[in-house]
C-alpha positions as CSV (number, residue, x, y, z in Angstrom):
1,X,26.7,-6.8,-23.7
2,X,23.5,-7.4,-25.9
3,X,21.6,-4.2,-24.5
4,X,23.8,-1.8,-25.3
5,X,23.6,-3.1,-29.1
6,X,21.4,-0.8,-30.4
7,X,23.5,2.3,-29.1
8,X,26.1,4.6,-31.2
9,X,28.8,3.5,-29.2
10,X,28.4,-0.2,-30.1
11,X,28.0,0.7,-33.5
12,X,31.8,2.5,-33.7
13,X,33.2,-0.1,-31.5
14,X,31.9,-2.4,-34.3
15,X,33.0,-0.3,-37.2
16,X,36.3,0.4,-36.2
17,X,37.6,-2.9,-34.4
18,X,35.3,-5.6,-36.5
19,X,35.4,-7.2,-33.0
20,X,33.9,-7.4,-29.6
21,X,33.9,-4.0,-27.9
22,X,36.5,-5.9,-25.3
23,X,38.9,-5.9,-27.6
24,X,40.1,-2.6,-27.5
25,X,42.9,-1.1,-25.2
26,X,41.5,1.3,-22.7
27,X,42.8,4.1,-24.7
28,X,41.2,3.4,-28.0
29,X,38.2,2.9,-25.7
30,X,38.7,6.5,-24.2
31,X,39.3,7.9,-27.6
32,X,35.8,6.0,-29.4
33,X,34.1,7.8,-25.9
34,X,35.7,10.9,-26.2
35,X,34.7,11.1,-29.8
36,X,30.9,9.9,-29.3
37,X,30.4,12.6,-26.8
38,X,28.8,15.7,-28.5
39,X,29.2,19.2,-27.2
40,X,30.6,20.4,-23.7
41,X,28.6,18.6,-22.0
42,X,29.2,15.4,-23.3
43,X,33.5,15.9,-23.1
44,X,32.9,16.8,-19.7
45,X,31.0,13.8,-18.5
46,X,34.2,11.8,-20.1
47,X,36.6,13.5,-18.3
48,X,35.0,13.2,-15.0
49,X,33.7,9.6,-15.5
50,X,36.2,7.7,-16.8
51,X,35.6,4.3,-15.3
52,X,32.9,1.8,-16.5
53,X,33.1,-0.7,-13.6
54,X,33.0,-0.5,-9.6
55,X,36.5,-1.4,-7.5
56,X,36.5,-4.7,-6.0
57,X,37.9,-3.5,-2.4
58,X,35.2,-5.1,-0.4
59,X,36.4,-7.8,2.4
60,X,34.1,-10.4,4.1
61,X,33.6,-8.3,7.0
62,X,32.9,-5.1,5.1
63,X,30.2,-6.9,3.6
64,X,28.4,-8.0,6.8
65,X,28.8,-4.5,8.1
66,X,27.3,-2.9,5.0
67,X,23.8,-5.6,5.6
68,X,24.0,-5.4,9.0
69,X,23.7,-1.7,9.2
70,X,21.0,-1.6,6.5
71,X,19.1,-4.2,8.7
72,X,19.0,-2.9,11.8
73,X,17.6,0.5,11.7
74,X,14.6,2.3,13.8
75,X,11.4,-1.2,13.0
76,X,12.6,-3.2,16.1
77,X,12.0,0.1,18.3
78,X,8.8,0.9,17.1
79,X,7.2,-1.2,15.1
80,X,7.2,-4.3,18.2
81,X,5.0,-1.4,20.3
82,X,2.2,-1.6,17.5
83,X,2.7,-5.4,17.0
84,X,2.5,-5.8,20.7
85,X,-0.5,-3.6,20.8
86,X,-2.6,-5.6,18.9
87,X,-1.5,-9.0,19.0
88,X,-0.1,-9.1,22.7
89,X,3.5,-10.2,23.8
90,X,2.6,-13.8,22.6
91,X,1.4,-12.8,19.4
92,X,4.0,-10.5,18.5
93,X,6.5,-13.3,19.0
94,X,4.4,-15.8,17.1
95,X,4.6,-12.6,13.8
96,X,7.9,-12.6,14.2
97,X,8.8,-16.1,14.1
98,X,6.7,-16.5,10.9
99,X,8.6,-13.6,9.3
100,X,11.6,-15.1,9.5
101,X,10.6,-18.0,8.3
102,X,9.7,-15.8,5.2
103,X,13.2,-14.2,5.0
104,X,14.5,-17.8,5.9
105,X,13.3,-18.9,2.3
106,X,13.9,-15.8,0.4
107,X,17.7,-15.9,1.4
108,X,17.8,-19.9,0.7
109,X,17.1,-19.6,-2.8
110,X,19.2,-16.1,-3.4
111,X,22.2,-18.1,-1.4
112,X,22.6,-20.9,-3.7
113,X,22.0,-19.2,-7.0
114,X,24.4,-16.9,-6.0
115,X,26.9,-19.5,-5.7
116,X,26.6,-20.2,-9.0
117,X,26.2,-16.5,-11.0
118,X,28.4,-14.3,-8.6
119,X,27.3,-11.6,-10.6
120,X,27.0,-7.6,-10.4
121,X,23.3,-6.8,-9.2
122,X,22.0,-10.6,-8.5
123,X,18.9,-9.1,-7.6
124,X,18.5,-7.8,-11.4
125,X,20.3,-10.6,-12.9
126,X,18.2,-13.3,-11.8
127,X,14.9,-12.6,-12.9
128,X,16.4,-11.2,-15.9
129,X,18.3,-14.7,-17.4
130,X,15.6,-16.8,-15.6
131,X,12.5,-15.6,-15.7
132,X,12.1,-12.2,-18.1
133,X,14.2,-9.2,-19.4
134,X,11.3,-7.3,-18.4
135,X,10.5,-9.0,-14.4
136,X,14.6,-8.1,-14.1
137,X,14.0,-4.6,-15.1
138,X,10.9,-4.1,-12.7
139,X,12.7,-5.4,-10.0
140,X,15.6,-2.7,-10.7
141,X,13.4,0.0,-10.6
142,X,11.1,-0.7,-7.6
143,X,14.6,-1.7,-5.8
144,X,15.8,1.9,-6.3
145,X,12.8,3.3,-5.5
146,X,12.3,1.9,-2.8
147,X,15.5,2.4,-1.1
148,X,15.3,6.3,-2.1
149,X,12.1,6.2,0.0
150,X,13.5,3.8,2.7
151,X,16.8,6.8,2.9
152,X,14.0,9.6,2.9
153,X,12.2,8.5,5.5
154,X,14.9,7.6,8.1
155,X,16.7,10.9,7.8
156,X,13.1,12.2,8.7
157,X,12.9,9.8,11.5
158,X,16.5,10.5,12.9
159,X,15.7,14.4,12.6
160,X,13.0,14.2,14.7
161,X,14.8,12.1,17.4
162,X,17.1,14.6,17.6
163,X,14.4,17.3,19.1
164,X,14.5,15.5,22.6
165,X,17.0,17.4,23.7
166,X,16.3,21.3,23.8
167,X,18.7,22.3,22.9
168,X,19.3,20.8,19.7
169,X,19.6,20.9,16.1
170,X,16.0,22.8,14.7
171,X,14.5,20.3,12.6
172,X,15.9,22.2,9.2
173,X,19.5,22.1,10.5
174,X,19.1,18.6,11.5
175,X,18.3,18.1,8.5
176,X,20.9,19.6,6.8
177,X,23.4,17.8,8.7
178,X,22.5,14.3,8.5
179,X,22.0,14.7,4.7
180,X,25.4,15.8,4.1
181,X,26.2,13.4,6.3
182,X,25.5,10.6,4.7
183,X,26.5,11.6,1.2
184,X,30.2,12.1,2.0
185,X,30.0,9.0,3.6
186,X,29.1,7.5,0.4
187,X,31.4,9.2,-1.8
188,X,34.1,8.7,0.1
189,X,35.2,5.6,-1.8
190,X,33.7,2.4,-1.1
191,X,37.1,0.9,0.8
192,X,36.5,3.5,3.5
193,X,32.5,3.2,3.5
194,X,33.2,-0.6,4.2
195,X,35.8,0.6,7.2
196,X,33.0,2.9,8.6
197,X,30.3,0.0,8.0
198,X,32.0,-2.7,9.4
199,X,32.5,-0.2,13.1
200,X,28.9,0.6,12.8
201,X,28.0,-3.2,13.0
202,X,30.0,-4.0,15.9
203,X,28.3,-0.8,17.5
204,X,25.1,-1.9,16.6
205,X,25.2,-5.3,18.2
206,X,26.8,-3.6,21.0
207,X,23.8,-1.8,21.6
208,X,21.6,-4.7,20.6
209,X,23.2,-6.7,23.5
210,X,23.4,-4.0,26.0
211,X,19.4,-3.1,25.5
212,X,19.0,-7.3,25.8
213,X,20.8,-7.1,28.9
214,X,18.5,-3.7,30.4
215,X,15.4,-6.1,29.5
216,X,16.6,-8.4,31.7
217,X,17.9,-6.5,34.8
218,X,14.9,-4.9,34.7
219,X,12.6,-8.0,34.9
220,X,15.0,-9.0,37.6
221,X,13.7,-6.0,39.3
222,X,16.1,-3.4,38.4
223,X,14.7,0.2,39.2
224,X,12.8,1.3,41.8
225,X,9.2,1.7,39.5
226,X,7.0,-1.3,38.9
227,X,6.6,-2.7,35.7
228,X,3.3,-4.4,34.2
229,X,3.3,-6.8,32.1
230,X,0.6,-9.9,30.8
231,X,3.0,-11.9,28.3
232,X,-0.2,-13.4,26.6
233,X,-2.0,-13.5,22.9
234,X,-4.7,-10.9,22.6
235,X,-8.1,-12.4,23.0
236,X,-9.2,-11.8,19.4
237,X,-8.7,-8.8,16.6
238,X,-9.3,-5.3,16.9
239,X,-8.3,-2.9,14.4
240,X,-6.8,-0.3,16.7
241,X,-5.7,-2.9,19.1
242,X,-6.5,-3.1,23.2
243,X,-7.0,-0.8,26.3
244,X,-7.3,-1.2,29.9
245,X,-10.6,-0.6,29.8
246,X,-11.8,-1.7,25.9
247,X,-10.3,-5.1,26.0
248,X,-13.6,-6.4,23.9
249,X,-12.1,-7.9,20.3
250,X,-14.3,-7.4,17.1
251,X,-13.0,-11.4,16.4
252,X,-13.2,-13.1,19.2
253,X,-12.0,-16.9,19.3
254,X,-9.6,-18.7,17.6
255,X,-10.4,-17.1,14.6
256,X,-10.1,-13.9,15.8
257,X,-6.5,-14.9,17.2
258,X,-5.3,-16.2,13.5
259,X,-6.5,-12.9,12.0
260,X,-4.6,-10.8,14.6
261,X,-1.0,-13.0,13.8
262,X,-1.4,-12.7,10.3
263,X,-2.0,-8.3,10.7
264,X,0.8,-8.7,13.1
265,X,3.0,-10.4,10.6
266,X,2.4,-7.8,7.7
267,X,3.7,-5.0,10.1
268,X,6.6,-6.6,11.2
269,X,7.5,-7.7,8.2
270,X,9.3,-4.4,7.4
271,X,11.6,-4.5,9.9
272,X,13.5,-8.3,8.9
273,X,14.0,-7.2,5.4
274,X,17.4,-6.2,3.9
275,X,18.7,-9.5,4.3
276,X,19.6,-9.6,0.4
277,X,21.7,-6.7,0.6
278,X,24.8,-8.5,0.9
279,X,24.1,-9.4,-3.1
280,X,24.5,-5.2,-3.7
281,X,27.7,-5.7,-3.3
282,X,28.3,-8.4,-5.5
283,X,30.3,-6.2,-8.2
284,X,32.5,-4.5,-5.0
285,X,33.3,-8.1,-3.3
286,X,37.1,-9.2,-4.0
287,X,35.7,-12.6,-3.4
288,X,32.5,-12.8,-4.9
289,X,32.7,-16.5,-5.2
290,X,33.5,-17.5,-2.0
291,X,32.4,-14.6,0.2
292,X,28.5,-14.1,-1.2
293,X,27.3,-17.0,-0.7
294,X,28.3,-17.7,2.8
295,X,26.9,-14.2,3.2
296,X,23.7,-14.8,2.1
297,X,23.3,-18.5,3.8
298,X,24.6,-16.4,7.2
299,X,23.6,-12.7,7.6
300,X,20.4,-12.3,7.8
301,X,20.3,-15.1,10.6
302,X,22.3,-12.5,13.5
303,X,19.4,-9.7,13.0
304,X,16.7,-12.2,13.2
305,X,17.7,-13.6,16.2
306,X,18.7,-10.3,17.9
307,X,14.7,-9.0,16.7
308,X,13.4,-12.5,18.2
309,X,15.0,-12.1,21.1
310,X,14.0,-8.3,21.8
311,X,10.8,-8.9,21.3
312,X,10.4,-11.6,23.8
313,X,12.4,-10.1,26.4
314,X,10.1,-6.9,26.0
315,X,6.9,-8.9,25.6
316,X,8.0,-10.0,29.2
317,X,8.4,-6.1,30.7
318,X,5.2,-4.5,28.9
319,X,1.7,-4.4,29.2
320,X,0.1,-5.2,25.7
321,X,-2.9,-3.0,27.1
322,X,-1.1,0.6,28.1
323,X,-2.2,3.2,26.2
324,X,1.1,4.6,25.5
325,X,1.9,2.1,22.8
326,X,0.9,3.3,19.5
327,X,-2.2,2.0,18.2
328,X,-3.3,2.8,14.7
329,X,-6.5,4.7,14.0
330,X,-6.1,6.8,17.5
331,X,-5.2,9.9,18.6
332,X,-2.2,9.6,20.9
333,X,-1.9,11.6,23.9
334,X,1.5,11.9,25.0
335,X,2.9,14.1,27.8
336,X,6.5,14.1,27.4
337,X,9.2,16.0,26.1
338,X,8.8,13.5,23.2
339,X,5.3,15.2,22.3
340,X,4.9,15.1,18.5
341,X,8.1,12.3,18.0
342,X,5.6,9.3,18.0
343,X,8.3,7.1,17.1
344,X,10.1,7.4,20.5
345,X,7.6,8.4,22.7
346,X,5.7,5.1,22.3
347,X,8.5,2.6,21.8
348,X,8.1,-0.2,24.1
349,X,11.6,-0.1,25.3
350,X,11.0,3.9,26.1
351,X,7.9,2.9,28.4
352,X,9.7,0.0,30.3
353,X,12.4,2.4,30.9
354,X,10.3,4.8,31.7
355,X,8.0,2.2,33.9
356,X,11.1,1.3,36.0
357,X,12.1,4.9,37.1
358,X,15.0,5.1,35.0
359,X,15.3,8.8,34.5
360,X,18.6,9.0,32.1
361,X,17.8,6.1,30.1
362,X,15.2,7.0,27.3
363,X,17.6,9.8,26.7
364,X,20.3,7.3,25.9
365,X,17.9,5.4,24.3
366,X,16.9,8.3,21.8
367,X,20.6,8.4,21.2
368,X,20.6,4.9,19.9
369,X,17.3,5.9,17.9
370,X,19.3,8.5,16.1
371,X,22.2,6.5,15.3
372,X,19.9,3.3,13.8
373,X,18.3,5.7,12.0
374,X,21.7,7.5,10.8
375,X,23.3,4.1,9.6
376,X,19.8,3.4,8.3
377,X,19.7,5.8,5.7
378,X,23.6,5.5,4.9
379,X,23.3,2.2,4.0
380,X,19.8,2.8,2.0
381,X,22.2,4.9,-0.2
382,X,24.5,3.1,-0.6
383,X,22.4,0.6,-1.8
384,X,19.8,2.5,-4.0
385,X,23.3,4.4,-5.8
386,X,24.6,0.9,-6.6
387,X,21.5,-0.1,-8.8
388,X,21.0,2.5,-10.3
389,X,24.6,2.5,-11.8
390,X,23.3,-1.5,-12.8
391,X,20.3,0.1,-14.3
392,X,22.3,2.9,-16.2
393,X,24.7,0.4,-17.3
394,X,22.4,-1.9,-19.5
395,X,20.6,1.1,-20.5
396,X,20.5,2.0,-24.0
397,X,20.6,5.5,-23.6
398,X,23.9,6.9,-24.2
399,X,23.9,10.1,-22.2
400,X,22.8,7.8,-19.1
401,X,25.2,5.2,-19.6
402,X,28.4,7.7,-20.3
403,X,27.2,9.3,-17.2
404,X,25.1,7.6,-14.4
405,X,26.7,4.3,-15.4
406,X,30.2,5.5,-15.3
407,X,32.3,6.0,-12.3
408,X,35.9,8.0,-11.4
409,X,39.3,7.4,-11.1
410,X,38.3,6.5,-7.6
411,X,35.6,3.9,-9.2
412,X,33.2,5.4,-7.1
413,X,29.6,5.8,-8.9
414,X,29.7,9.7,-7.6
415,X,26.7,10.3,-10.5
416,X,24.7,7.3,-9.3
417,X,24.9,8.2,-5.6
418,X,24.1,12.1,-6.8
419,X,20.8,10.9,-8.5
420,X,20.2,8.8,-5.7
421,X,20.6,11.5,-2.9
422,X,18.4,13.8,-4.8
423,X,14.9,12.3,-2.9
424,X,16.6,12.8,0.1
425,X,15.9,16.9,0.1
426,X,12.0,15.4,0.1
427,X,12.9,15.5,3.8
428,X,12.7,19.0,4.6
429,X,9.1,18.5,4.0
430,X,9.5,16.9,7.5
431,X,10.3,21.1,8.9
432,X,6.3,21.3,8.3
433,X,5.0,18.1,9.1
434,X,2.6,19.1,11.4
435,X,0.5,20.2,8.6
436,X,-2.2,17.6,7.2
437,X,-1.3,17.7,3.6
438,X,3.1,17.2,4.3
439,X,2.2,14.0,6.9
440,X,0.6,12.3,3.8
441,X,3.3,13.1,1.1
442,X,5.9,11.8,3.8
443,X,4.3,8.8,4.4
444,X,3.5,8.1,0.7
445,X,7.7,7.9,0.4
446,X,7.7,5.8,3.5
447,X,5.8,3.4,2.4
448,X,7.3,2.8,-1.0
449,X,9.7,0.7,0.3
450,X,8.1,-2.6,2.4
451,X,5.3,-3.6,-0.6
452,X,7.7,-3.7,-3.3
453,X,10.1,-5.6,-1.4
454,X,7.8,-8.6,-1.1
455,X,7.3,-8.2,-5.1
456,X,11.3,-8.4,-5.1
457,X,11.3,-11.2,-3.2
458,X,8.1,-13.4,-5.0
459,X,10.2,-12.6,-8.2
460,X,13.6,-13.9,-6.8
461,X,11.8,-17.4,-5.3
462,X,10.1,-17.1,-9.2
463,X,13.4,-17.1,-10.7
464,X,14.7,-19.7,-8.4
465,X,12.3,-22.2,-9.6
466,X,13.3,-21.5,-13.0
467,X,16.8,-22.0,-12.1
468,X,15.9,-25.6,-10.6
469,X,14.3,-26.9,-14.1
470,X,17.0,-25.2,-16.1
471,X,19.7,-27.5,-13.8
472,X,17.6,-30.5,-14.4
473,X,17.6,-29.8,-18.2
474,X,21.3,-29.5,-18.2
475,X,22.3,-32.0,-15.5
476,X,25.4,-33.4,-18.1
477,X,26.7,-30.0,-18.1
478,X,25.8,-28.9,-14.6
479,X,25.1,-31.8,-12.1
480,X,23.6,-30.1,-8.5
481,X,23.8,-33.7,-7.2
482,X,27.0,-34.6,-8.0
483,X,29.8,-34.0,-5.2
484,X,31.5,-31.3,-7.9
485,X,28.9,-28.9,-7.2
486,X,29.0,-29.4,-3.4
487,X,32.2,-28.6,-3.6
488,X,32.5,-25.2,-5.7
489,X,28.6,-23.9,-5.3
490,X,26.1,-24.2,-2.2
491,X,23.2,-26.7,-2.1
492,X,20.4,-25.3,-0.2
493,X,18.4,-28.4,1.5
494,X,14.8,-29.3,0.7
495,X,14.2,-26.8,-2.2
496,X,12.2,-26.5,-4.2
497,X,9.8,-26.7,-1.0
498,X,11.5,-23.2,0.2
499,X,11.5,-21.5,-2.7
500,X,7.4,-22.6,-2.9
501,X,7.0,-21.5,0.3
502,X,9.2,-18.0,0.1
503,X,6.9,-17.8,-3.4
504,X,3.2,-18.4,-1.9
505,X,3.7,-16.1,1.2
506,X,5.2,-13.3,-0.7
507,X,2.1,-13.3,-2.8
508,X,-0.1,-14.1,0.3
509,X,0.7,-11.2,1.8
510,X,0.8,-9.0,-0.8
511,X,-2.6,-10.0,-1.7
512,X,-4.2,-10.1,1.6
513,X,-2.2,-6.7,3.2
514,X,-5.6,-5.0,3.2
515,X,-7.8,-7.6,4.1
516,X,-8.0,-5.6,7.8
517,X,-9.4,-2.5,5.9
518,X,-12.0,-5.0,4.0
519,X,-13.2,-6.1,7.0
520,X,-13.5,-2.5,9.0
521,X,-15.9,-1.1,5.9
522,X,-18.3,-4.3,5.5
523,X,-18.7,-4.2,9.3
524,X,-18.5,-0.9,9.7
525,X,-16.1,-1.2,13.3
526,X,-16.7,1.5,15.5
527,X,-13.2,2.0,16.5
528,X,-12.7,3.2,12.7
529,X,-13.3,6.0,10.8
530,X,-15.0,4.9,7.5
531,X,-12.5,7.9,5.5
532,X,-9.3,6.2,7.4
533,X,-10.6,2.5,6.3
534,X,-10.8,3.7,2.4
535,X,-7.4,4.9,3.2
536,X,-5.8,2.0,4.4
537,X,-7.5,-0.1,1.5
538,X,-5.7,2.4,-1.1
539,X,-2.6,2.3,0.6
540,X,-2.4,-1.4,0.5
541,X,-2.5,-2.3,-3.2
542,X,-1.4,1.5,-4.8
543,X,0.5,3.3,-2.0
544,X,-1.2,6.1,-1.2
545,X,-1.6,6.4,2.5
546,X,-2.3,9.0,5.7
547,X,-0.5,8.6,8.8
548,X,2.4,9.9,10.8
549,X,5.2,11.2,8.6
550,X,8.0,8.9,10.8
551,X,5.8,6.3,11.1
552,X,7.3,4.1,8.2
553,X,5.3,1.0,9.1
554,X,1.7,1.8,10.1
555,X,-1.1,-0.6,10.9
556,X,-1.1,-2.0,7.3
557,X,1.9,-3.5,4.7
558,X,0.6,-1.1,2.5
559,X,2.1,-2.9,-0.2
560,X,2.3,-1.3,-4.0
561,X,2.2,-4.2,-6.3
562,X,0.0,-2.2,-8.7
563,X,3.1,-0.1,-9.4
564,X,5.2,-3.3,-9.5
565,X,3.1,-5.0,-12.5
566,X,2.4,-1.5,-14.4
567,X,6.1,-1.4,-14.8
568,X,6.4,-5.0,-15.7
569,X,3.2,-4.9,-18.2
570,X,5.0,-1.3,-19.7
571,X,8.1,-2.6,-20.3
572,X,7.1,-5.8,-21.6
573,X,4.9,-4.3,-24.5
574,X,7.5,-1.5,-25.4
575,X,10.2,-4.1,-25.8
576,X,8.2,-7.0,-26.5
577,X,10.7,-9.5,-23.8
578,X,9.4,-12.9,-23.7
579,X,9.7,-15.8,-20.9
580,X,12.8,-17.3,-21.2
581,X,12.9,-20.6,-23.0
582,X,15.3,-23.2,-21.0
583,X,16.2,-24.8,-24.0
584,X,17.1,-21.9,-26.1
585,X,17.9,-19.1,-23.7
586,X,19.6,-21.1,-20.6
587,X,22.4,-23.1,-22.3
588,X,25.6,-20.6,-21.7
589,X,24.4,-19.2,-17.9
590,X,26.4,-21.4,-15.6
591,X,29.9,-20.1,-16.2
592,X,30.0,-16.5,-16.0
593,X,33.2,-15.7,-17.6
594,X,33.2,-11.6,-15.8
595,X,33.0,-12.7,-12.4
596,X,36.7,-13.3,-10.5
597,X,38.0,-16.3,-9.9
598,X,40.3,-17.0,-6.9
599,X,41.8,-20.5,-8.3
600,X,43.4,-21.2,-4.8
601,X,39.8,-20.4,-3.2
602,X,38.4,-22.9,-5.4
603,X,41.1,-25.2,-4.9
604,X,40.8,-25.9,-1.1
605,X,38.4,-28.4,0.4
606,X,35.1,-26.7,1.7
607,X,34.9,-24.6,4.4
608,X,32.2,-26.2,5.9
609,X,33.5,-29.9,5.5
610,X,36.6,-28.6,7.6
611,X,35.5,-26.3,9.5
612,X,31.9,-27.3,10.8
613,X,29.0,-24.8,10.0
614,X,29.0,-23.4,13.6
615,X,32.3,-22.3,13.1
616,X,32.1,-21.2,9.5
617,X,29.1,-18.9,10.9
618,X,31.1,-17.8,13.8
619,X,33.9,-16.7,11.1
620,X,31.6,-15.0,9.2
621,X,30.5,-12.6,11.9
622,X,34.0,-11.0,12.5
């Protein structure tokens, strides 16, 4: 409890126990908080918040349903059109495949550390007792930040959805709606939110498997329109991507081809991320030991393979060259009662509909859109309230911690998710969007979330290189090769290479996400506007970026890792944090003493040595 030393509480707990703060009863506890609170204000806050940690209520299914609905929201339906616009079928397949091989080694290295600190806020935690206080705190602050924007810009994007129908919901009521929505879902206690998550994953993959299923019928020859399609790689790059009748690249050639994979891949990556989410609710899990790390070696492996899947099967129905799929840096003309609601409208799994003569489908379709985008932002909430009570709880600011880090009877972090719902009213900017100015302040939130996720993830393949030379230092006190650790913790294979790998493509393509804005202003491409190309070029290293407002995941990663390292450099010279030191600072990390233990989970053999890992995964997925 080191960062809350330097606060007036710590001081009394000090002064009138002459012992750790833990050694108080609860109410000597209430009575110190009671006392330390000044004013009305300050009494209040007590009496409301009277709990300092989260309920552990969370089963293993409850936690799949939480990252499985945070997953799969509204990329897969409109993010493939652009990827398959520019890359072709072949190309976007080829993106995809090497993003999950990105997520693959993220979620290696997170799995088995995991295993062994089954800790509140891993994501914080690891950087912080491997790396630096100061890369931990970064990484809590871009986390909830991005997450606010990630929840802003879904209940923007299932708002518009709704105006397919006619008679819906005005864009303000929408609005309205699907904020409260997803606030009381949140406060409703977090044994009922895992109830409600865990149906909304089974109804996800549902509709997962059923859209499979129309991709294939309709290839079959299902519906009395004739679809095109040309599964093939794009002939070279082109900014804006191809057209029946401007199928000329800029690249052409096998270097053109590479180029186009490697913009494909930054675009996609967005929509495979949220894997780690299963870590959020490390301080929730009843079994943290036994249930995370299964989680983390497991759950992001269902939504890649439903995404690879998808995108082949509607690689195989489309026509990378129809100018219904969005293309970036062109006006689309749409005629449809979609006009304006780009994200549907030019969804390759709209136009195959569409293409076969399907007339009730798209709306059904749209439905599914609106209920991605729903769960979406529900789960973005969940998760941006949860680290931001982990942030407010190793603050040293008493009126945050007595507050925001505090929960109630219920332990539900009812201040947290309050702060965290705040950025959501940013959405009602969505009622004007049509004006120039309100597109680019949406799209700024948008994309605050997919750049400083790949900072999050560099730091956590950082951390888990640290935590590799820290084991080897103290192989008599923790031995990773020794059949003990195989038995209570999880192994990852070949690491370090994956964490290496995870490490250098993180930072590849955070470095290289605007290299396609570089190359359209020393060429000067003709397809381009020279004011859009200074745009992009912005947007990809400081976040500032015009597009459409529910577009979350336009041509570039638009990634913000200026905003990343300004908070790391601040924070490092106001507190002065140092690398840690393996010999002096690692010594004690290996058995967290605040984590549960289940002795009769540790007891029993491995899971996977009895069970197999095909059935341990199958388990899992209940």
């Amino acid at each position: 409890m080191a960062f809350i030393g330097n606060s007036p509480l710590f001081r009394h707990f000090r002064t009138d126990a002459d012992a750790d703060p833990e050694a108080l009863s609860r109410p000597q506890r209430d009575d110190v908080l009671r006392n330390s609170n000044s004013g009305f204000l300050g009494r209040l806050s007590h009496d409301v918040f009277k709990q300092d940690s989260l309920a552990r209520q969370l089963d293993s299914h409850h936690i799949t349903g939480i990252a499985f609905s945070s997953v799969v929201g509204i990329g897969i339906y409109q993010t493939s059109g652009e990827v398959i616009a520019l890359g072709g079928p072949v190309g976007a397949l080829l993106a995809f495949i090497f993003v999950a091989l990105v997520i693959f080694s993220v979620m290696r290295c997170l799995a088995e550390m995991v295993s062994v600190r089954p800790v509140t806020a891993p994501l914080i935690d690891f950087p912080h007792t491997f790396v630096d206080e100061a890369l931990g705190f970064a990484v809590g602050i871009m986390y909830w930040l991005a997450n606010c924007m990630s929840m802003v810009t879904l209940i923007i994007a299932a708002a518009m959805f709704t105006q397919y129908w006619p008679s819906s919901l005005g864009m303000t009521s929408a609005t309205f709606v699907i904020l409260l929505a997803i606030y009381f879902m949140n406060a409703c206690g977090v044994q009922l939110y895992g109830r409600m998550e865990w149906v909304f994953k089974w109804l996800k993959i549902t509709m997962l498997v059923g859209i499979s299923i129309l991709m294939i019928c309709i290839k079959a020859g299902v519906g009395p329109g004739r679809v095109d399609s040309n599964f093939e790689l794009s002939p070279g790059y082109k900014s804006n991507g191809f057209f029946a009748n401007d199928k000329q690249p800029a690249v052409a050639g096998t270097g053109g081809r590479i180029l186009t994979v490697w913009t494909c891949t930054t675009i996609a990556m967005f929509q495979f991320m949220g894997g780690e989410i299963v870590l959020v609710t490390a301080g929730e899990a009843k079994r943290p030991l036994r249930d995370l790390p299964i989680a983390a070696r497991y759950m992001y492996l269902l939504p890649s393979s439903f995404y690879l899947v998808l995108v082949l099967l509607v690689g195989l129905n489309i026509n990378y060259l129809d100018p219904r799929l969005y293309h970036s840096h062109t006006a689309q003309l749409l005629e449809s009662r979609l006009d304006g609601l780009q994200t549907a409208a030019s969804s390759p799994f709209v136009i195959v509909v569409e293409n076969a003569g399907i007339r009730a489908l798209p709306g059904f379709l749209d439905a599914c859109y609106i209920f991605s985008a729903l769960t979406a932002a529900n789960s973005a909430l969940y998760v941006s309230s949860r680290t931001l009570f982990t942030l407010a709880q190793r603050s040293s600011i008493p009126s945050i911690k007595r507050t925001i880090g505090r929960t109630n009877n219920g332990n539900t972090p009812l201040a947290a998710i309050t702060v965290s719902f705040v950025p959501g009213a940013l959405a009602f900017l969505a009622v004007r969007a049509r004006e120039r100015v309100y597109q680019e302040l949406i799209h700024v939130m948008g994309r605050l979330y997919t750049g400083p996720m790949l900072c999050i993830y560099a730091a956590q393949c950082l951390a888990f290189l640290r935590f590799l030379s820290a084991i080897k230092f103290y192989n008599k006190t923790i031995d990773r090769d020794g059949q003990g650790y195989r038995d209570k913790h999880y192994r990852a294979h070949w690491q370090p290479l994956w964490a290496i790998l995870g490490l250098t493509l993180c930072t590849l393509l955070m470095v290289f996400s605007g290299w396609a804005a570089i190359y359209d202003l020393s060429v000067k491409s003709p397809d381009v506007d020279r004011g859009d190309s200074i745009v992009d070029l912005v947007a990809s290293y400081l976040g500032v970026h015009t597009s459409d407002p529910c577009d979350e995941t336009d041509a570039d990663l638009s990634a913000q890792p200026f905003l990343f390292f300004m908070i790391l450099i601040i924070y490092k010279l106001v507190k002065r944090t140092r690398i840690r030191s393996v010999v002096d600072d690692m010594r004690d990390v290996w058995f967290v003493r605040y984590a549960p233990l289940d002795e009769e989970e540790l007891a029993r053999p491995s899971k996977r040595r009895k069970n197999g890992r095909l059935r341990e995964f199958l388990s899992w997925v209940k």
